[in-house]
Structures are given as C-alpha cells and as structure tokens.
C-alpha positions in Angstrom: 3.2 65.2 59.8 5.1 66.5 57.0 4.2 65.5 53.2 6.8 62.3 52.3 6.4 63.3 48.9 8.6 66.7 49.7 10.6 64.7 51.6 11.6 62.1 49.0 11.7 65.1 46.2 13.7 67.9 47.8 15.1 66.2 51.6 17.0 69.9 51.6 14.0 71.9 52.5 13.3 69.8 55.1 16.7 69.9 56.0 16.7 73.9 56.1 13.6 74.2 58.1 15.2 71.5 60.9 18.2 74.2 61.1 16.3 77.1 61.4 14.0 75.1 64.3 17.3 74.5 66.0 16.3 70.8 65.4 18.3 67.9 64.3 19.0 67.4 60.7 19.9 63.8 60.4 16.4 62.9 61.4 15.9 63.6 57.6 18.7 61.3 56.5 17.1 58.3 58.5 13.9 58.8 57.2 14.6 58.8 53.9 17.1 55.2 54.3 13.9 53.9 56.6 11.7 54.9 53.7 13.9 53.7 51.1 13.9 50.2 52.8 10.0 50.3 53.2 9.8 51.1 49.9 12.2 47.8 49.2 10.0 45.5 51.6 6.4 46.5 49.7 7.8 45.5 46.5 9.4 42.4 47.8 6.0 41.4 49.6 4.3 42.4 46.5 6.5 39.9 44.3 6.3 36.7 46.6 2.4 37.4 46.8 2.2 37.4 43.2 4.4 34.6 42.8 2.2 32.8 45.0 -0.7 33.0 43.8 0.5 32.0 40.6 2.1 28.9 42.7 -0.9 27.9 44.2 -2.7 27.6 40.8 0.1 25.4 39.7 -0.5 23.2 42.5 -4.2 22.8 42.0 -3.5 21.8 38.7 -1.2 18.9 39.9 -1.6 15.3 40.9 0.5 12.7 43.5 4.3 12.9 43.9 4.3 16.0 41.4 1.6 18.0 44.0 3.6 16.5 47.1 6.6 18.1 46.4 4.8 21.4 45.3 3.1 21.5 48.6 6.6 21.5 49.9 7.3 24.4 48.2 4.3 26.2 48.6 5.0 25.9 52.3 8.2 27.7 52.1 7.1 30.6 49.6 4.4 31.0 52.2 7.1 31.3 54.7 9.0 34.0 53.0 6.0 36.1 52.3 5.3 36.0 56.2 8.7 37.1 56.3 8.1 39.7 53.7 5.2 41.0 55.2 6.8 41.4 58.9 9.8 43.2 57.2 6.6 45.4 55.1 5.3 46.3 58.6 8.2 46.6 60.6 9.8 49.5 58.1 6.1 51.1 57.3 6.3 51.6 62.0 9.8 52.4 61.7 9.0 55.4 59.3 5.4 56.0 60.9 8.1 56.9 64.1 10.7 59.0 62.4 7.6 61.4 60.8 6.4 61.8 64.0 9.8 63.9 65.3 9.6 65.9 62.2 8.0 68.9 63.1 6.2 71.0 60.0 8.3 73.0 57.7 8.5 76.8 58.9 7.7 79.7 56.8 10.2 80.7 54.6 9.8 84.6 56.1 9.8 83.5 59.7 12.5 85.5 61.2 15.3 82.7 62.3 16.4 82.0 65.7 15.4 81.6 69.4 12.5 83.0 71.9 14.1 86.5 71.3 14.6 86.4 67.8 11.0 87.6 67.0 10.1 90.1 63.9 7.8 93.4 65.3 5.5 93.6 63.0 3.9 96.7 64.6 2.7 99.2 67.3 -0.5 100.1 67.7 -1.3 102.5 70.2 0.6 103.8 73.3 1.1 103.1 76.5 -0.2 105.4 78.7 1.4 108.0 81.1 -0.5 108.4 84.3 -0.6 111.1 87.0 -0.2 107.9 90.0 1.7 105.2 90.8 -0.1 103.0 88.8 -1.1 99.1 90.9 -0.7 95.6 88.9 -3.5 93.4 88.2 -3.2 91.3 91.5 -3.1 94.8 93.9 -6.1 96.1 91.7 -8.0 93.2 91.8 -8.0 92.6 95.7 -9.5 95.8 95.8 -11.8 95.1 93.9 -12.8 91.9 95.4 -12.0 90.0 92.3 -9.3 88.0 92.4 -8.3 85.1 95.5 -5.0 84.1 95.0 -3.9 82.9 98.5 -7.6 80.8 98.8 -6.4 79.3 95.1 -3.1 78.1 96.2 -5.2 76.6 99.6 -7.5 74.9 97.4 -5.2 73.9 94.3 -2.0 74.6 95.3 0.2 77.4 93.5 -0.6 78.5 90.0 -4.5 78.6 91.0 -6.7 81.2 91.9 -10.5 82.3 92.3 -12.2 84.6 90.1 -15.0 86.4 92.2 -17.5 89.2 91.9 -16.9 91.5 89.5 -13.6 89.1 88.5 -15.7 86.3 87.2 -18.2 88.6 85.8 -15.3 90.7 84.1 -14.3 87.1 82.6 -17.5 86.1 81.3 -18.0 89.2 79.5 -14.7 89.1 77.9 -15.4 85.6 76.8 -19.0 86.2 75.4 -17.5 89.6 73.8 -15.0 87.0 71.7 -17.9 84.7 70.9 -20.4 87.0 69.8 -17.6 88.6 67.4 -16.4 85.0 65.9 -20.0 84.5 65.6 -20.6 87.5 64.0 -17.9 86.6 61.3 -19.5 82.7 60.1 -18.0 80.8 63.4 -19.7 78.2 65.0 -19.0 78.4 68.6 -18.5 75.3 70.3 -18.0 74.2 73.9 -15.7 71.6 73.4 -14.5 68.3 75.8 -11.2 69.5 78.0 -10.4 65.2 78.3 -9.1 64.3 74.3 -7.8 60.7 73.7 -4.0 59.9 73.7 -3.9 59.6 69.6 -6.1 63.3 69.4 -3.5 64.9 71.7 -0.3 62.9 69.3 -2.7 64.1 66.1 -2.0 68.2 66.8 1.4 67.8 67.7 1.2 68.1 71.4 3.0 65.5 72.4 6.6 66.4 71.1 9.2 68.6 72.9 6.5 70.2 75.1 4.8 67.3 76.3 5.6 67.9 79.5 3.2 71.0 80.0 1.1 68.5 79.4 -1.5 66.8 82.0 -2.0 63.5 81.9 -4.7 60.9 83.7 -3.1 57.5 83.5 -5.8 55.6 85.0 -7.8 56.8 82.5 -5.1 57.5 79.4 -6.9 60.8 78.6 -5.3 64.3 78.3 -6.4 67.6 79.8 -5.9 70.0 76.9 -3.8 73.6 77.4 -6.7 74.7 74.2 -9.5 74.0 72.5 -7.2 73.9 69.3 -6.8 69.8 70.5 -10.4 69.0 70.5 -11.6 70.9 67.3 -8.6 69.3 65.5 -9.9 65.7 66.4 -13.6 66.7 65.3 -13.1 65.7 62.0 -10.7 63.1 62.4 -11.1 60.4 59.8 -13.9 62.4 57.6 -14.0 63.9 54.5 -15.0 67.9 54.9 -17.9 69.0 52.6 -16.7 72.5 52.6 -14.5 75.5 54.7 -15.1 75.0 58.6 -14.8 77.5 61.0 -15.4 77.1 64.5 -14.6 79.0 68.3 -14.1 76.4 70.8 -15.0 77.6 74.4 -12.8 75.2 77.1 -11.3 75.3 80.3 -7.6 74.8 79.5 -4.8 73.6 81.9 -1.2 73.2 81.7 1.5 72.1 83.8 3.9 75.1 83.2 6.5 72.4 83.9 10.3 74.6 83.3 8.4 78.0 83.9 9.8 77.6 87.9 9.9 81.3 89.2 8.6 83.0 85.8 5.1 85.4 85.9 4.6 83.8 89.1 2.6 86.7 90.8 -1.1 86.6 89.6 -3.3 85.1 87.1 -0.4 85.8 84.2 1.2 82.2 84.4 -1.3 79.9 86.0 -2.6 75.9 85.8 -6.1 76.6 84.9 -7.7 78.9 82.6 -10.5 80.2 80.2 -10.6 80.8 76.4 -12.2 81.2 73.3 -10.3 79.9 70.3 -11.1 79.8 66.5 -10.0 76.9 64.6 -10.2 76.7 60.9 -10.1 73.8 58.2 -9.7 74.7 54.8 -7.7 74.2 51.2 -4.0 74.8 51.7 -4.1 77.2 49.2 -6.1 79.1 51.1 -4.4 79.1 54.2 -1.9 81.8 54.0 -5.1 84.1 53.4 -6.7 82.8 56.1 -4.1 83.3 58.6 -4.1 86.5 57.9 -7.6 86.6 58.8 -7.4 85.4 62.0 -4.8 88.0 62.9 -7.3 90.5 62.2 -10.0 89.5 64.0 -7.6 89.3 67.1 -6.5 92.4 66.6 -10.5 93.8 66.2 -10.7 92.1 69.6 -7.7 93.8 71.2 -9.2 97.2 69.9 -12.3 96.8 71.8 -10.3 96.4 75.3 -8.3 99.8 73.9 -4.6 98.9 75.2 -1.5 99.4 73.5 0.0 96.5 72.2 2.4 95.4 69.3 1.8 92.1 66.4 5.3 89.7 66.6 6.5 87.4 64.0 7.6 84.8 65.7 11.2 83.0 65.2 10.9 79.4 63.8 12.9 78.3 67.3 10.0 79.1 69.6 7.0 77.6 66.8 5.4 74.9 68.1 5.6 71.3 66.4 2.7 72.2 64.5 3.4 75.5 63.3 4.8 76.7 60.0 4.3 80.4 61.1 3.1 82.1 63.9 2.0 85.6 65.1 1.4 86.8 68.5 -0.3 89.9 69.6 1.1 91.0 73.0 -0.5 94.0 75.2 1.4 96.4 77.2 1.2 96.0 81.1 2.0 99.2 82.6 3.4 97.7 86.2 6.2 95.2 84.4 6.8 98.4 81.5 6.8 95.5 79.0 4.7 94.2 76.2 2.6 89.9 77.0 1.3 87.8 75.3 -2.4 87.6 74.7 -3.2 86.0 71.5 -1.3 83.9 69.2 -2.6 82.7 65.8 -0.7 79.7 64.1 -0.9 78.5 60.0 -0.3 74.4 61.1 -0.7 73.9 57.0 -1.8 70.5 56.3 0.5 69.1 59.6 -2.4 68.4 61.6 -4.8 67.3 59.1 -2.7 64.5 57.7 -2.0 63.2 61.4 -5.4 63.2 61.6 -6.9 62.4 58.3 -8.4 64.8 57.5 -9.4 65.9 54.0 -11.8 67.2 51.5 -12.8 66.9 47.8 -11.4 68.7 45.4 -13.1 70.3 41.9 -12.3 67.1 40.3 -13.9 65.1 43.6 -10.5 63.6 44.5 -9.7 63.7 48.2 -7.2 65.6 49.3 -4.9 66.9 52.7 -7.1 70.1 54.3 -4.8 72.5 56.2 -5.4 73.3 59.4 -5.5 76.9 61.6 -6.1 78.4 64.8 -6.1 81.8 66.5 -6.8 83.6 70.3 -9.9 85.8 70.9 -10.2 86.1 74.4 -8.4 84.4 77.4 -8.5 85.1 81.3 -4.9 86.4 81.3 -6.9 89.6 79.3 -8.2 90.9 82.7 -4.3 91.5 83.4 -3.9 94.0 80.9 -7.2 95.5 81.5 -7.3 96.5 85.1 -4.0 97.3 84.2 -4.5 99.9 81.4 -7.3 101.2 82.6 -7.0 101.7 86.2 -7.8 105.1 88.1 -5.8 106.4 90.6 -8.9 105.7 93.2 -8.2 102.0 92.4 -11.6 101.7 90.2 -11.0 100.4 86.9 -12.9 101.9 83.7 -14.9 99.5 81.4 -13.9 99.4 77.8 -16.8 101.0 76.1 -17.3 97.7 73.5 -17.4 95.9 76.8 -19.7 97.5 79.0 -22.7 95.9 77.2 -21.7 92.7 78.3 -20.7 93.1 81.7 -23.6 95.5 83.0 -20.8 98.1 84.2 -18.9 101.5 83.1 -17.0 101.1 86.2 -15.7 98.5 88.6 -15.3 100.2 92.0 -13.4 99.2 94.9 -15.1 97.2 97.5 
C-alpha cells in the first residue's frame, strides 16, 4: 500500500498518479477524511484511558457513599472508552479498506495513458527475411512432435496443451538456461509453492482490478498463483531482512485469462497453465531504481542468447499493475503474426508490497524500515513461440540457439 505519510503531506501526488492510472481520484479525498477521523478517535480513546486511570486511583482512595457514587461513575467512563475504542477500530478498518484500492504511485517518466500508450525504448536486432513461407509455432511444433494441442483441450479443456519430446525438452532447457544465469549473478533459485494464502495473494496486490484472472480453491481458501512473484513476496512476510535478497522462483503458474475471449487463442501464446523462472528482489528503496534497471539487463542477456529480434517498452501507467510504479517489457518478434509479444516484464513495486506485507530491514542507525520490492522474467514457456518461430528452416527443422544447445543436447530439432 502506499506511504500515509505522502498521503497526509502532499494528497496531490497521489491524486496525479490516480489520473494518470485512469483511476478514481476521490478515493484520496475519503482517505484522508477517514484518516482524519481515525486520527480524532485515537486521541479521544487516548484521553478517556488516561482519564481513567487517573479515576480509578481516585476511587481506591475513597470510602462509603463517596466510593458508591464514584463507582457509578467509573461505570460510565468505562462505557465511553468502550465506545471510544470501537469508534478507534472501526475508522483504523475503515482506512485499512480505502489503502487497499490505492494502487502504488506511478513513475513520474511513465509515458501516460492506456495499453497502447507505451514508450519504445529500443530495437535490437531485426527480423528476419526468409526465402519460404515461414510456419507459426503451433504448425512447427506438430511437426516436430512437440506440441498437443487438441489432446490439451481433451484433457483440460481449451487453453491447455502437452509439451512432448523435444517440446518439453526444449522447455526444460530454456528454464535451466534462466536459472543457471540468475544463479550465475548472486540469485538463489527457489522452487516455490503455486497454492499462497488469501492475505499472500491481497499482500502483492493481486487481488485488485484483475482478480478475476485469478484461480481460486474455495474449499480450501488458497490461490493458484499466475507467478512466482506471489510466493517470494510472502517469504519474508513479517521479518526483518538482514541484508539485499535476491531470489529466482521456479513455479508452475496458471491464470484464468478471464476477458482475453478470442485473443492469442491459437497455441501455447495465451494459455491456463504455464512454466517460469522469475527473479524477485528485496532491497533499500533507494536502491531500487538501480536495481530495476538490473533486472532489465539480465532479461535482455537472456533474450540475446535465444538471438531474436525484439524491442524494450515503457509501459503506460494505465496498463501497470496495482503494484507497479514502472514497468518494462521486452517483447520478441514472431515472424507469422509480423508483430512484436511479450516475453518478459520487469516491474519496480517500490515499497508497495513490502508494507502490505511487512516487510523491512535495519537501517545504519538499526532502525527498521519499509524494503522495496522487485521482480523481473527470465524465461517462460511462451519463449518456445518465438523460437521455433525465428529460427525455423524451410524443411520445417528448427536451429538451436548456440547458448542453448548445451542444455538441450541438440543443434537441431528435426521433424518427426
């Protein structure tokens, strides 16, 4: 959630960064009355607790009628601190509530507006002109006996698929490529839990706007996370961080891609179920901006090593997530749509998540403090799409990317 302390001291900022989300401003406005009004009710409870115990003192001293008639008294004052204190509690929930639709401030550079309202940072490389009609991914991978999307839907319906052969091989390489690279640069890989806890999931800011991509087990009240971002964020919930923590969570991943009806619905590019390896990062808040930056470079030394074009966005503050105060994706050209997708995305959450989720660590002067919170994409299953793609032959074999041939065994796949 965001800072109270900005809120209460400059309420425009917060204002500004609502507008440029596309969000409504006069959340701000009841905050700060609901605050105000806490505020009010703390000090109030806070003077008829004082009052009595100083009461309560005066009636020990006191004897007969004189301590009968205080009792009185005291009976009532204890009255209107009950009162107090359920007027204390009820404004501290009603304020608790109102942070909770804030989303984080957005980055005073993020370009404003919707979906299409992104920045292009920059190209690198370009796409390639072949000599063929060039196949997508799903064509190319039926040849190569390595995607199943019609025994998917049979099994799980649509959305799903089976990764077979050299498919699941290709995927497993591409996964283990990631995690020996974040390894490589101080990350501690993780296989994390894809079932998080209703207050984890709330915690990162997953249960706003978009909660309906989101499934849920009711029986159960757990969560299936879309990333590992969920379940490294709630890792430190309610500790006190000895130092920077870097980590590259290996999950599963699901989402309901509820509202995407009809959108990327041929092969694996939109789908229910998928694989990834995710860096997440806790560290001072003055530090963050550096480190985000970071992360987009170590995405972008991934995308190198599968050699495809692709360009670095700037996302506009309408399409940031809840937790997001800025946002870059990296998206890869796929030769059979002639357009650029998404592959990675690497997200500054400041000290959003962290203070949700409490978070913190000690400062030179030992005093605890908010840590800010980051994550970034290394590798995901929807990669394979713009490989085959890219680097397809016209005999419908598929060239390995030389950094990736060491782990997956294979220059070449070859059709079956």
């Amino acid at each position: 959630m965001i800072d109270l302390k900005v809120l209460r001291e400059n309420p425009e900022i917060v204002r500004a960064s609502q507008r440029a989300r596309g969000e409504d401003e006069g959340v701000v406005d009841s905050l700060l009355s609901a605050d105000e009004r806490r505020r009010s009710a703390i000090s109030r409870a806070d003077t008829l607790r004082a009052e009595q115990k100083a009461f309560g003192k005066e009636v020990g001293r006191a004897k007969g009628d004189e301590k009968a008639a205080l009792l009185v008294k005291a009976k009532d004052l204890a009255a209107e601190v009950k009162a107090a204190e359920a007027e204390q509690n009820a404004t501290a929930a009603e304020v608790d509530e109102l942070l909770t639709k804030i989303p984080n401030l957005v980055h005073p550079d993020a370009p404003v507006g919707g979906e299409d309202d992104f920045r292009i940072v920059k190209h690198v490389g370009e796409p390639r002109a072949f000599d063929f009609e060039p196949l997508d991914h799903l064509d190319l991978g039926a040849k190569l006996g390595a995607i199943d999307m019609e025994r998917g839907a049979k099994v799980g319906g649509s959305r799903f698929y089976f990764l077979k052969g050299v498919g699941a091989q290709l995927e497993l390489a591409l996964l283990n490529m990631a995690a020996a690279q974040a390894t490589a640069n101080g990350f501690e890989l993780m296989i994390t839990p894809t079932l998080v806890r209703p207050e984890i999931m709330a915690g990162t800011g997953f249960l706003g706007a978009h909660s309906s991509e989101i499934y849920h087990l009711p029986a159960d009240d757990l969560y299936l996370v879309g990333t590992s971002e969920v379940p490294l964020a709630g890792y430190h919930a309610d500790e006190i961080l000895d130092g920077e923590k870097r980590y590259a969570g290996w999950s599963s991943c699901y989402r309901r891609e509820a509202g995407s009806y009809g959108k990327d619905t041929r092969g694996i590019i939109r789908v229910h179920q998928f694989n990834k390896v995710e860096m997440f990062c806790y560290v001072k808040p003055e530090d963050a901006e550096a480190e985000h930056a970071k992360l987009l470079a170590w995405e972008e030394e991934m995308l190198g090593k599968i050699e495809v074009p692709y360009r670095v966005i700037d996302t506009a503050t309408g399409d940031l997530g809840m937790s997001a105060y800025r946002k870059f994706d990296c998206e890869a050209w796929v030769p059979s749509q002639q357009r650029f997708l998404e592959l990675t995305s690497t997200s500054n959450c400041t000290t959003f998540q962290a203070r949700r989720l409490n978070v913190r660590y000690r400062d030179d002067n030992g005093k605890t403090q908010i840590a800010a919170t980051l994550n970034g994409t290394l590798a995901t299953t929807r990669w394979i799409v713009s490989i085959l793609e890219n680097h397809q032959n016209a005999d419908g074999s598929v060239t390995v990317p030389e950094a990736l041939r060491p782990f997956l065994g294979l220059d070449v796949l070859k059709p079956r």
